[in-house]
C-alpha positions, 0 to 999 in steps of 0.5 A, a space after each residue: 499445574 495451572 497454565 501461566 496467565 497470558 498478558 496482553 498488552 505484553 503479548 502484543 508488545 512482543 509481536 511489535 517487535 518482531 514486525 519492527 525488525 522485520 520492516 528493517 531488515 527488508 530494508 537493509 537486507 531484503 527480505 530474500 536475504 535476511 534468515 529467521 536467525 537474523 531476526 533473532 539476533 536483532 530482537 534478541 529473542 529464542 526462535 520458539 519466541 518466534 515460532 510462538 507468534 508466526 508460524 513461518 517466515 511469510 507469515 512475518 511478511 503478512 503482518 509487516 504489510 498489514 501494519 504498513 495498511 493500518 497505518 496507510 487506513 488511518 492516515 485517509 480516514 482523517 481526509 474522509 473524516 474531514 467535513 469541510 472537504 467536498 467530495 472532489 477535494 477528499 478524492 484529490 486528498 485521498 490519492 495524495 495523502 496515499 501517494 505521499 505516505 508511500 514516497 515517505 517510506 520508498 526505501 522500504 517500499 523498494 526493498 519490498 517490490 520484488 518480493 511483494 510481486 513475486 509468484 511465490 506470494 501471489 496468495 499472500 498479495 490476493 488475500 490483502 486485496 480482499 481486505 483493502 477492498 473490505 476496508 477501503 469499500 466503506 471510504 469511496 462509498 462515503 465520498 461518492 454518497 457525499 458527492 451525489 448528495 450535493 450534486 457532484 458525481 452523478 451516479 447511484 447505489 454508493 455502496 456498489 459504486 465505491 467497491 466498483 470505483 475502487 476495482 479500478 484504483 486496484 487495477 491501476 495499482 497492480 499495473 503500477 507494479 508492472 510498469 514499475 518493473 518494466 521501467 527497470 528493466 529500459 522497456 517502458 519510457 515515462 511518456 507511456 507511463 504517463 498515458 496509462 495513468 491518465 487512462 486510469 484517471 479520466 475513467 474515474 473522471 467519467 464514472 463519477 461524472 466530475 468535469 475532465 481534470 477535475 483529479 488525478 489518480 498520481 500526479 506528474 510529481 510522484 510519477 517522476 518520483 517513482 519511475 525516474 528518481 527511485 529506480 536507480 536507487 532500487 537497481 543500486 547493489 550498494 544500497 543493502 548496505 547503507 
């Protein structure tokens, strides 16, 4: 008997929906709390459906975090797509336009943080910074090769530049999740949260040769955000289930 045809489209379609209520029960429930049966249940589908798209259950986490990237990557590609930007400016658009993207989706982003930075998914977290440094490499080297051309940033070979530029943006990141945690737990106040990323910030100043202040790396707004305004929501039992 010949094997059944496989369509595509609804292949992929089925997938989506597995991803999609996966996002929702990391935010309603965390992903340490939902089973492979709750999923089940919400996508109304069998478990060998499940098993036929991941082979386990992180394997459904990596593919919700790809997605979040995906739509994270095509968000700034319109910023560095964006001709009447000079360089300093789609550098300043970048970082925001990150920065806003993650404050919009902060209930699922808080749902995800202990999981994300747990030691059981220290592989899954290095594989993803290997592909955001593929895919995000292309974007600082084009802003950089804009910038030298007309004078702004005094540096040379863009492409090695913008893999070492954004070495730092990760680094900063990966302290972002530390302090993060640290601010949780009261040993951290927001005055040195504020210091460490202003570190960050005239480092990339001075790399890229651009005047002092000429961007930051998160500004004051979002760094309240995230280390005032979003850690009670985070630290709050009641919200698994609202």
């Amino acid at each position: 008997m010949a094997a059944r045809a496989l369509n595509p489209a609804r292949h992929a379609g089925k997938r989506d929906e597995f991803v999609e209520a996966g996002q929702r029960l990391i935010q309603t429930k965390g992903y340490e709390h939902f089973s492979v049966e709750d999923l089940l249940s919400e996508v109304g589908a069998s478990k060998g459906a499940f098993y036929h798209y991941f082979d386990s259950k992180q394997a459904l986490l990596e593919a919700v975090i790809e997605r979040l990237v995906d739509s994270g990557m095509a968000v700034v590609q319109a910023v560095v797509d964006d001709e009447s930007l000079t360089a300093v400016d789609k550098l300043r658009r970048y970082f925001s336009g990150i920065a806003n993207f993650k404050t919009e989706r902060v209930d699922f982003l808080l749902a995800l943080m202990r999981v994300w930075y747990s030691d059981d998914n220290a592989i899954v977290r290095e594989k993803f910074r290997r592909q955001l440094v593929r895919r995000v490499t292309p974007h600082m080297a084009a802003i950089i090769r804009q910038g030298m051309a007309a004078g702004d940033f005094t540096l040379t070979e863009p492409d090695q530049m913008g893999r070492v530029v954004l070495s730092l943006i990760l680094d900063a990141t990966d302290e972002a999740g530390e302090l993060w945690f640290a601010a949780v737990d009261g040993r951290v106040d927001l005055a040195t949260i504020r210091k460490r990323f202003a570190a960050y910030s005239t480092a990339l100043q001075r790399l890229l040769g651009v005047p002092p202040g000429a961007f930051e790396l998160i500004d004051d707004e979002v760094l309240s955000f995230w280390f005032q305004e979003a850690i009670p929501t985070a630290t709050n039992p009641r919200r698994e289930n609202q």
